[in-house]
Phi, psi and omega in degrees: 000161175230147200255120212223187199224157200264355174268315148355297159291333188258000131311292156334279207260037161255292201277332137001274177292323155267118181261149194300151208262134212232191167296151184313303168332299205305302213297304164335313200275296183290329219248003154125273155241174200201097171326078178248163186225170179293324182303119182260073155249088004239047157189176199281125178355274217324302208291301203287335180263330172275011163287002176251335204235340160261116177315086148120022183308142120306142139323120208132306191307311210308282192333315182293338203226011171285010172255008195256345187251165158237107176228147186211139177264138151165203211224162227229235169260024172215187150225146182176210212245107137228207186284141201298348194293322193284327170265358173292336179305308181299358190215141044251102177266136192246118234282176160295315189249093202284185196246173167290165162318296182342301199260344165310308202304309186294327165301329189268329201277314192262349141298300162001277178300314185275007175278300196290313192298327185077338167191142181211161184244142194308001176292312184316297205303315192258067152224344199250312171214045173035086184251010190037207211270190205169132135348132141249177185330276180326344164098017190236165191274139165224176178260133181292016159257345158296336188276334171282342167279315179316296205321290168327311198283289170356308217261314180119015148307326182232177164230196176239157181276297186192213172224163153216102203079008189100004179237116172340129167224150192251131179206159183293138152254171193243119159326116163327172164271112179318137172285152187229031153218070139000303174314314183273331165286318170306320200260348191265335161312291198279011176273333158307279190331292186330307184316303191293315216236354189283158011248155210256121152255189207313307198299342207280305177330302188293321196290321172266346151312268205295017194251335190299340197291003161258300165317316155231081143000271147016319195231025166355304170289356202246009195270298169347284190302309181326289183296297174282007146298335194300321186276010186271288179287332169266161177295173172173173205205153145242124182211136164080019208054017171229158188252120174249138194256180190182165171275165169315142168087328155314136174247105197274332182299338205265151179297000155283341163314058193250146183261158179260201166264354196284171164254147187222126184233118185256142157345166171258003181256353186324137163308353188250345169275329190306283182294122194289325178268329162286351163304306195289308184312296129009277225219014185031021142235147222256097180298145143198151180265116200240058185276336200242019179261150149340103216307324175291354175261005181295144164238344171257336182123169218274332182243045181290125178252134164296125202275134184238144147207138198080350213111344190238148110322076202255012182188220190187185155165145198265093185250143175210147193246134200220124155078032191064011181252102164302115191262122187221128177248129180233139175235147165227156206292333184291316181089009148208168182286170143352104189272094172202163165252014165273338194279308187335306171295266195332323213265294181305308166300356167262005167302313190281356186265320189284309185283002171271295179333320195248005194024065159269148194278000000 
């Protein structure tokens, strides 16, 4: 172990993750995986972390230019976006909750059909063949060939194609060659978290570990054994009552790890924001993402990004675009801002970056 500082590390894993910002492939490939969510405040998770990190990003791009890459959207230790080798790894995966004869049947019938089609979009599947309506996760009706297209993808029947309108198309894939060293495809997964989230500490690590049992259903039992190889085998410190980890090869110490001068207002999924508990630890206040909490119960607002500078998190704000325009609301922990004229300069260039991102004039 080595001996480092809780500003060392929090240095570390701000520049780390931003990395000087490259092609979309690079930026994705580095930063591992990439969270995504539906919500447009005022543009989509995915969009908003890679606007820091690809050069000349639009809002949008991922979608537009994902069949072109290899990359596959599904799900992780989340869901989103990662490299195709990596999610290849995950499959054939087989869900927890298996389905009826029944319902094999339909899979197997609308796998047909999206085969003879080569990409279809779920309005085409429920034109064809009207299986009507259905429960969803949520306790609300949706139609039961989207929840069956969902089923399927899940399972590694499908992929995703692309988007259309906000909406998943779909096309058949050919099940990967099952993996035969499971130990080593496992430890080659949580070396993927590591990449996305260091530095990690234990509990968050453990946390996220325990998260593949959705990612590989299939290997449920292996996540345990997984998670104690991790500590074994990765680097790693006591610092702050917790022992925190990073990858092999990596210097959380070294002087390259330099912060810049920009404001950065990150996704509320940022690889540098995400975990909550290295947030408090960090920066000493309690971030939550309340687009779903009860509007009287808000305290930052329904989309809030964490305003970053220097390294610190030091606020938040809430953008919505009204009238061809940005409307950018800000709060800070402190309750007023940085009495500097860098932060100022800094704050006003990261508005006009948000607003070429969203290509508003």
């Amino acid at each position: 172990m080595q001996t480092l500082t809780l500003e060392q590390l929090r240095t570390y894993a701000v520049a780390r993750s931003l990395f000087t910002p490259t092609t979309l492939l690079k930026a994705i490939t580095k930063l591992g995986f990439v969270q995504a969510d539906p919500i447009r405040a005022p543009a989509r998770a995915q969009g908003l972390t890679l606007s820091h990190r690809v050069r000349g990003y639009r809002a949008g791009d991922l979608e537009a230019r994902y069949a072109q890459l290899p990359i596959e959207e599904d799900f992780f230790v989340n869901y989103g976006f990662l490299p195709r080798t990596m999610q290849q790894l995950m499959h054939p995966r087989t869900a927890r909750s298996d389905w009826s004869t029944a319902r094999w049947q339909q899979a197997q019938t609308v796998l047909e059909f999206v085969r003879s089609r080569g990409v279809v979009h779920p309005s085409e599947v429920d034109a064809e063949f009207r299986y009507g309506k259905s429960k969803n996760w949520f306790g609300g009706s949706s139609n039961a060939s989207t929840q069956l297209l969902d089923g399927m993808h899940y399972r590694g029947l499908l992929r995703v194609a692309g988007c259309k309108s906000g909406v998943r198309t779909y096309a058949a894939c050919e099940l990967p060659v099952p993996v035969t060293d499971v130990a080593a495809a496992m430890d080659r997964l949580v070396d993927l978290i590591v990449a996305t989230y260091a530095p990690l500490p234990q509990g968050s690590l453990s946390q996220l570990v325990m998260r593949l049992r959705t990612a590989v259903p299939q290997w449920t039992t292996d996540c345990r054994a997984a998670f104690a190889r991790a500590l074994l085998r990765l680097p790693s410190v006591e610092l702050a009552g917790h022992r925190w980890f990073w990858p092999a090869g990596e210097n959380p110490g070294s002087r390259q790890h330099a912060l810049d001068e920009e404001v950065r207002l990150l996704a509320p999924f940022d690889p540098i924001v995400w975990d909550r508990r290295r947030f408090e630890l960090f920066w000493g206040w309690a971030y939550r993402f309340e687009a779903y909490t009860p509007v009287h119960k808000r305290v930052r607002g329904y989309y809030a990004l964490p305003l970053l500078w220097r390294g610190h998190v030091i606020g938040w704000a809430t953008v919505a675009v009204r009238a061809g325009q940005l409307d950018v609301q800000l709060g800070y922990v402190s309750g007023r801002p940085p009495q500097e004229s860098a932060f100022t300069h800094a704050l006003d260039g990261e508005v006009e970056r948000m607003a070429r991102f969203l290509a508003l004039d």
